[in-house]
Each structure stands twice: as C-alpha cells, then as structure tokens.
C-alpha positions in Angstrom: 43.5 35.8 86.9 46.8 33.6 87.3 49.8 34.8 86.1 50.2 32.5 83.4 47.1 33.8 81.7 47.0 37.4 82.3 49.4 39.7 83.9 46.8 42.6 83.5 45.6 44.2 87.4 42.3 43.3 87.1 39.2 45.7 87.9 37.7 43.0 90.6 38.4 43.0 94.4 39.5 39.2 94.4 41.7 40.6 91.4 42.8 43.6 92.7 43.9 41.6 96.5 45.6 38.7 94.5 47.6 40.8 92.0 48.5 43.5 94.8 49.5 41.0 97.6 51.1 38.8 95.2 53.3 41.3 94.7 54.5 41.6 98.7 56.5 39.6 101.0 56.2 40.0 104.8 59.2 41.6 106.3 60.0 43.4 103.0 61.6 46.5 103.7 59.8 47.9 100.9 56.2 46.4 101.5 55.1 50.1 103.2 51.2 48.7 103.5 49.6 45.5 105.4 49.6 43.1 102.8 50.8 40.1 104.0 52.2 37.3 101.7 49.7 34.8 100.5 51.1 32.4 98.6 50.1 28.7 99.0 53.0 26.4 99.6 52.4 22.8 97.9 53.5 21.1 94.8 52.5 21.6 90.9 52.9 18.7 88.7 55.5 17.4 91.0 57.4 20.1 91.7 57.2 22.3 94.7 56.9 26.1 94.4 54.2 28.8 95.0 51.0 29.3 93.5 48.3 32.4 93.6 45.3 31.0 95.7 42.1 31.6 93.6 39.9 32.0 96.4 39.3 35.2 97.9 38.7 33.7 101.6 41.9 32.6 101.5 43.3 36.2 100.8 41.6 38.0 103.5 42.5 34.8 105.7 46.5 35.3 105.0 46.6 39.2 105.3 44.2 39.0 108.9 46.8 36.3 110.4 50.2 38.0 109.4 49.7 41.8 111.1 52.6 43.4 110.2 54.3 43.9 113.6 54.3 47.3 115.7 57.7 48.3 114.5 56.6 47.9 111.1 55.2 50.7 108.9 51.5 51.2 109.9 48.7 49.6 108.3 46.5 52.0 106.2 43.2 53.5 107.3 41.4 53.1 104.3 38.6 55.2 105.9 40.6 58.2 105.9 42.0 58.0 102.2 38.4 58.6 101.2 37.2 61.6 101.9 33.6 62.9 101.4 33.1 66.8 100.7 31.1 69.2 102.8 27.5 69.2 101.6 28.0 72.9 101.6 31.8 72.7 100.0 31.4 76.0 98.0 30.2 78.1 101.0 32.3 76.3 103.5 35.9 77.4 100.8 34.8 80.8 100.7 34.2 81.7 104.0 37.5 80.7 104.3 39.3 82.3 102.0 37.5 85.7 102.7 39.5 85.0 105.8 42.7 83.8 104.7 43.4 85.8 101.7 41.7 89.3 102.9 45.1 90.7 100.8 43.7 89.7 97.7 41.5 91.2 95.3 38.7 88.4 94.2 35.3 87.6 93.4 33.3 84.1 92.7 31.4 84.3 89.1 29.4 81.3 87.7 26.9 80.3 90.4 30.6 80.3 92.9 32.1 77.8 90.2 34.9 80.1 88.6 37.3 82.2 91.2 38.2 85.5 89.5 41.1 87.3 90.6 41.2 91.0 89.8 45.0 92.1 90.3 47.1 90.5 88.3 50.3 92.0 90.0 49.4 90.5 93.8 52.3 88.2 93.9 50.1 86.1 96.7 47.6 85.2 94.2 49.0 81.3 93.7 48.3 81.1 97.4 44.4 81.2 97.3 44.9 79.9 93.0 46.1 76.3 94.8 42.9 76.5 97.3 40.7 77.0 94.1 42.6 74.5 91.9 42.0 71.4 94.4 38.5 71.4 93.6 38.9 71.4 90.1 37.5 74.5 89.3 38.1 77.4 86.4 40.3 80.4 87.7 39.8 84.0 85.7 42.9 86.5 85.9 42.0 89.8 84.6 44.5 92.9 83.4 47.2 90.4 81.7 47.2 92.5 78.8 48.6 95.7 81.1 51.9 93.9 81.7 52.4 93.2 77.7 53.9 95.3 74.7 50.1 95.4 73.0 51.7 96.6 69.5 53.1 93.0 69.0 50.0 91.3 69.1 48.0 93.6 67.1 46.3 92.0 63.8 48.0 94.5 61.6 51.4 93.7 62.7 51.4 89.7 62.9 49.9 90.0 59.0 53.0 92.6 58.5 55.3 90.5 60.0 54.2 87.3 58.6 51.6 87.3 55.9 53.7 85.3 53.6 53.2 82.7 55.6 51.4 79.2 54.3 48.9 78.3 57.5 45.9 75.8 57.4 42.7 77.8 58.3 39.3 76.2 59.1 35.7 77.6 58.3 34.1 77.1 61.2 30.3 76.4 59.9 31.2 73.8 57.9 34.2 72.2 59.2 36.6 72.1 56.0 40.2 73.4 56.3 42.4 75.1 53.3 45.7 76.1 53.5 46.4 79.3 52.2 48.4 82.6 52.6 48.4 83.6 56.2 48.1 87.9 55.0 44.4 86.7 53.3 42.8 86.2 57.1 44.4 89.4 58.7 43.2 91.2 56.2 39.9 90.4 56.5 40.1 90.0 60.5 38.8 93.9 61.3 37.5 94.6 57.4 34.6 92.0 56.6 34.1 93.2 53.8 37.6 91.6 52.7 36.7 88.0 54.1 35.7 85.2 52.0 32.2 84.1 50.6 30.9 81.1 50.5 28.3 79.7 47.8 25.7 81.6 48.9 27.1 84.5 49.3 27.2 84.7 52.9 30.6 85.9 55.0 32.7 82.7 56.2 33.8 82.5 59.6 37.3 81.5 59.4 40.0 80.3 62.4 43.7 80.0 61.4 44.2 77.2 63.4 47.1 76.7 66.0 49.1 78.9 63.8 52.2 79.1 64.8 52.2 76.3 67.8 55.1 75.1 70.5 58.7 75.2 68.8 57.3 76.5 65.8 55.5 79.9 68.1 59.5 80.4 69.5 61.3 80.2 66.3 59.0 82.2 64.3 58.0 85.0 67.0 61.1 85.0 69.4 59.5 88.5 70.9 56.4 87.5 71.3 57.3 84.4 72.8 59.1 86.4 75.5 56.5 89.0 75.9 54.0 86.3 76.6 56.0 84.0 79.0 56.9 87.4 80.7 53.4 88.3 81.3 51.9 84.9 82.2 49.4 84.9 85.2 50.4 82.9 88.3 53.8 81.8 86.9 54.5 79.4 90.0 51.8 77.4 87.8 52.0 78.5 84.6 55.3 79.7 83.6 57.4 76.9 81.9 59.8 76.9 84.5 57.2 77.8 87.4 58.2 75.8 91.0 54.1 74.2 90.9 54.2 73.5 87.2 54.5 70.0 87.4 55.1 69.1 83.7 58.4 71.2 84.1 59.9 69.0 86.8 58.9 66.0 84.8 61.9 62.9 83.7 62.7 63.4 80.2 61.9 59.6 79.3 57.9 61.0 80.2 55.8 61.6 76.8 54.6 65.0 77.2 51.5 66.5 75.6 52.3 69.8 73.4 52.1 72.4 75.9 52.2 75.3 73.3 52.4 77.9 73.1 50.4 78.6 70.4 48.3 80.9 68.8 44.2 81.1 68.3 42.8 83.6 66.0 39.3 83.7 64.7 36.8 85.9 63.2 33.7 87.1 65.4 29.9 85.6 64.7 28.7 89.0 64.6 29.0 89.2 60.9 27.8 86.3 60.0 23.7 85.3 59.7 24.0 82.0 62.1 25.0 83.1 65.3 24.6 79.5 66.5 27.4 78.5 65.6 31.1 79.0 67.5 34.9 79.2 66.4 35.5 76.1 68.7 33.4 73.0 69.3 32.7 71.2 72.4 36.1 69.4 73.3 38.4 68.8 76.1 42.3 69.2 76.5 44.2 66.8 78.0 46.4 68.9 80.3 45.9 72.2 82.3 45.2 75.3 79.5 45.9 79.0 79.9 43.9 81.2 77.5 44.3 84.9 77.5 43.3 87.4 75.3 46.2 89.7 73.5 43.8 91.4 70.9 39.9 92.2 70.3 39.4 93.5 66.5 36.4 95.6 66.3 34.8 94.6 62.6 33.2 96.9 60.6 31.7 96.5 57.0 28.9 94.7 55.3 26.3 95.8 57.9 28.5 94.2 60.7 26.9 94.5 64.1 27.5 97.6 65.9 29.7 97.1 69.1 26.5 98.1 71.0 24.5 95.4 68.9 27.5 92.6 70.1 26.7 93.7 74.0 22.9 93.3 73.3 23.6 90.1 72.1 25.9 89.1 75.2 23.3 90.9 77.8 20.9 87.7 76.1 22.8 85.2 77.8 22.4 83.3 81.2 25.1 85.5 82.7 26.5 86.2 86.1 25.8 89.8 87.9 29.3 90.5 87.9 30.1 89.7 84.1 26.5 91.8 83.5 28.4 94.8 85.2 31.8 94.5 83.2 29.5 94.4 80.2 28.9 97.8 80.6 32.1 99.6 81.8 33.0 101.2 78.8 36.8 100.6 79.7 36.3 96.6 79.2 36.5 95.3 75.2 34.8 91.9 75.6 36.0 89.1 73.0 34.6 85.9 73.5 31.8 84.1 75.0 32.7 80.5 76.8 30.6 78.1 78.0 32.8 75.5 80.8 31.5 72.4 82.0 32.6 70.0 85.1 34.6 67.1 83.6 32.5 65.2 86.0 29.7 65.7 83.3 31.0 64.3 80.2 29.6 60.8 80.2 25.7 63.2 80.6 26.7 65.6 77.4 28.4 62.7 75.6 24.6 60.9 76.2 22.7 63.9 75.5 24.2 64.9 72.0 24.5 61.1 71.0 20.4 61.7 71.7 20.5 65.3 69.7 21.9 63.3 66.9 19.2 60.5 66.6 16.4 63.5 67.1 18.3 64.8 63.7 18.6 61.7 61.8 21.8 61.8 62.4 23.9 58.5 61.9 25.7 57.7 65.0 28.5 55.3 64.8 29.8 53.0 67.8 33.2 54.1 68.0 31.3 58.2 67.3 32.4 60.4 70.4 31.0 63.9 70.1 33.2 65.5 72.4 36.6 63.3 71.0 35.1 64.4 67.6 34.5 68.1 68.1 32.0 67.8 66.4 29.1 70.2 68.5 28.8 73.9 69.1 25.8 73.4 71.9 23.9 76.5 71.2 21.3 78.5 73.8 18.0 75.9 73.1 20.1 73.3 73.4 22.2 74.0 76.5 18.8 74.7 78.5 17.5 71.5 77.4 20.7 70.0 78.7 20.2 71.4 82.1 16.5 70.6 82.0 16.6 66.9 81.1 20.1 65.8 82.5 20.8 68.4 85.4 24.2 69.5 83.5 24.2 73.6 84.2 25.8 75.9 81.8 29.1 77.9 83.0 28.8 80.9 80.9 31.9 83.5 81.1 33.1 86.5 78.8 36.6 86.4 78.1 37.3 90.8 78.1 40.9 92.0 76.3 43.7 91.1 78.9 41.2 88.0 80.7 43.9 84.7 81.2 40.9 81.6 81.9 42.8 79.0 83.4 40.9 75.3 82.9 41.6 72.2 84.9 42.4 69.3 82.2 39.4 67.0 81.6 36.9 71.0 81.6 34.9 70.5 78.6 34.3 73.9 77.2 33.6 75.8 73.4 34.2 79.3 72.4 
C-alpha cells in the first residue's frame, strides 16, 4: 500500500518488494542485499519527487536491471536460506551424536522426541544440549537434586519458615483461587487427612500458585535462591548469567518476560476420586522453561493410594521403555506425569478442544482460546482421540525427584 495510507509491511509479495526496496538506494553502503532502487521519477500535482510504483512488474523490472556490481556485497541465494530437513531427521541427529558425544551419558525417550541426559556433572553436556535444542525439542537432566542442600526444600521446612505467609492458592478441579495462610497447604501437603473439603465431602486438590515468584523468590528465600541457581542444569543456558542465555545479554530498554524463579507446589491426584483431572492445564510459556523437581511428599491418610497403587497407575500410561524401567528402580521417587506437545501442533489441539467443547454443549466464544485460557486438562480418552482424528501424538514423560525438563518456548504441555 502507499505510504500515505499505510506504513504497515504488508503480508503480500508486491507488498513485501515495494515496502522492502523502497526502503534501499543503490550504492548504499548499508543496502547489504540486491534490492535495487525503484522509485519512479515524474511529477505529482506539479511537483517533481518520487513515488512507489504500484505495479509489481515494474519492481522485478528495477531490481533485474540494477545488479549490484561485483565489488558489492553478494546478492542472496534465497534457495539456501530455506532449508528442508532430512526425511529421516531424528535418525540422521542421532547417529551423529552417538558419534560426536560418545563422552556423554544419554538416551532418547518419547518415540526419539525428548534427549535425556543422565549425568548431570558432565560439564560437556551443553555441547550435544545445543544439537538437541535446534530442533526444538524437550531436553530431560536427571540427578539435579544430588547437587542441592535437600533440607531447604523440604515441605516441613518452607511451612516452618514461612507459614505466616498470605499466598493465593487455586483448587485445581474447579478453577477458583482463595488467598489464605500459606502454613494451611503444607500442612495438608503429606497428611490428607488435614486438606480441605469441598461440598461434597471430597478432598480438594490445591496448588499455591507461583508462590513466591522472581524478586519476590530472592527476597523472601535468599538461600534457596542460591541453592537453586547453584545447582541449575546446563548453566551456559540456564543460569542467569550463563554465556548461551540469551535473555541475559539482552539491552535493558527490551521488555522481558518474568523469568522467575518461582515456586510450584501442588497436591497429588492420588487422593482425590477424579484422577482426570491435573494441577496444570494445557498452556504454553512464552520463553524457554526449566522445571525441576526439589521435593516428592509421599501422602498418606484417608485411604490415600499406596505408593505401589501410584506406580500401577503410571505403568497405565502410553509410556516409553526407558521411563517403564525407572518406574521400577526402587531408588527413583517419581512426582509428576507430563504430557509435551510440538508447538507446531497448536492450531490441531486449539481445533480439537474448540470441537470437544461443542460435543459438550459447551459455549464457545470467538475471541475463546483453550490453550490462552488454560482452560483443559486433556485426559487419557481424550489424548487418544487426538492422535486418532488429528495425527497429534502424546509426549508422555515422568518427572522423578531431582529430573530438570527443559521446554523450548511455544511446547504446549500440562502436569
């Protein structure tokens, strides 16, 4: 569109070549790519100046006569900016790692979606992390929990240290948040019997919410704060001040999202009747995430199930051999279940729930996003009906005491 009525790029080639070249003058020492000028010399209501043509032959037409010269930066192969992947891309990465990074200690899980690395101390592990993180994929770190003091993050002593503390914390099943004394959830974290009721008498599953979260964690828990950024896996990426953490190295004038940390407790499913329902809905973050594990409460009470009854329940899901054989190494405490999608899915899940919602009578709203909203726990029928009508496959990992899941920005994923 002209100048005069839009100075949006527009979304069209002709718009794309007349805002771009417009932009350009031949001989620039800054015009680095062969666009050559193509204004129109001529006269506008008497006056002589430049217009933008409108017609796209006459775009092509400019650039194809004015070749920047030989001793001018080279023109662009646009072939070679795109670049298709290997129909075989997973097998063709791990071959060659399993030659590259023979030093390391690794496995793929997931179908060969989600690298695991099983020493957290190998301080090469960033090395085959960066091969893993160009595709976009999840990355596992296992043993975190070896390198911190474990009797700070202990439930007893956060409610000790802090259970005069006001905090908002949501029931999961129903959505609706209260904000109340923090020492009422801890007590009731490993003691169901001490947890709320709701009407009908059945346990709630409660989640104290981002409590505390960025400044807030530092001020409030200036140990634990240390004792986490201390023990972070791959801190070239992760640690606030790591070389390949790009949000560190960022101008101050940029608007940053909140980068935490902060702190995610919730109460198991095993004690309560509905065990389709989860402690965090479908959603996606909007930068990198690191996730690990400090503390696993075992809960007892109320006819609770039995640790044993919690891996029976696990063993039920569409799990990898490898997670199947942590499952039962009595040294591993397994916490939480996680199902990761490709962000490349979205628009498919965003389409399928919208279609869940009709089936339920559900009123669904133009400007409703069930994955902005949170607003879904996809539960085991409907996660194989996902994969059998749309394609989208499940990621399913367990997240054992000391596990650090690392997720691209743009993974959907629920816990």
């Amino acid at each position: 569109p002209p100048s005069s009525q839009n100075n949006e790029q527009g979304s069209t080639l002709r718009d794309l070549l007349t805002t771009t070249a417009g932009k350009l003058r031949l001989g620039s020492t800054d015009a680095g790519i062969a666009f050559a000028p193509v204004y129109s010399t001529g006269t506008a209501s008497g006056k002589s100046g430049r217009t933008m043509p409108n017609i796209l032959d006459d775009i092509i037409a400019s650039v194809v006569e004015n070749k920047i010269p030989p001793n001018r930066a080279p023109k662009i192969n646009v072939k070679s900016e795109i670049k298709e992947e290997p129909k075989d891309d997973k097998k063709s990465i791990q071959d060659d790692c399993s030659k590259r990074y023979s030093d390391i200690q690794y496995s793929w899980i997931c179908d060969k979606h989600v690298l695991w690395l099983r020493d957290h101390k190998n301080t090469n592990n960033w090395k085959l992390f960066k091969e893993c993180w160009k595709q976009g994929r999840p990355v596992l770190v296992s043993g975190m929990h070896k390198k911190m003091n474990f009797s700070l993050w202990k439930a007893e002593s956060i409610s000790l240290d802090f259970g005069n503390q006001q905090a908002d914390i949501l029931n999961c099943k129903d959505s609706i948040i209260s904000n109340t004394n923090v020492k009422e959830f801890w007590d009731g974290f490993e003691d169901v019997s001490k947890r709320q009721k709701v009407k009908n008498g059945e346990t709630a599953l409660l989640k104290l919410k981002d409590w505390p979260s960025g400044e807030d964690f530092k001020a409030m828990m200036p140990a634990r704060y240390e004792d986490l950024l201390k023990s972070l896996p791959l801190p070239e990426y992760c640690s606030p001040e790591g070389k390949l953490n790009l949000a560190s190295h960022l101008p101050g004038f940029f608007v940053r999202p909140d980068l935490g940390p902060r702190l995610c407790s919730a109460y198991g499913v095993a004690a309560t009747k509905d065990h389709d329902i989860g402690t965090t809905n479908l959603h996606i973050e909007v930068s990198d995430v690191v996730n690990i594990l400090v503390y696993v409460g075992i809960a007892k009470g109320n006819g609770v199930l039995s640790k044993s009854g919690v891996l029976k329940k696990l063993e039920e899901e569409d799990l990898d051999d490898l997670l199947r054989k942590r499952l039962k190494d009595s040294s591993e405490l397994p916490g939480a279940l996680w199902h990761i999608y490709a962000g490349k899915d979205a628009d498919k899940i965003r389409e399928f729930l919208q279609k869940i919602a009709k089936e339920q009578g559900l009123e669904v709203l133009p400007e409703h996003d069930p994955i902005r909203d949170q607003s879904w726990y996809v539960n085991k029928k409907l996660r194989q009906r996902l994969f059998e009508e749309y394609g989208v496959k499940t990621c399913t990992v367990i997240q054992f005491l000391g596990d650090a899941i690392i997720l691209p920005a743009g993974a959907l994923h629920q816990v």
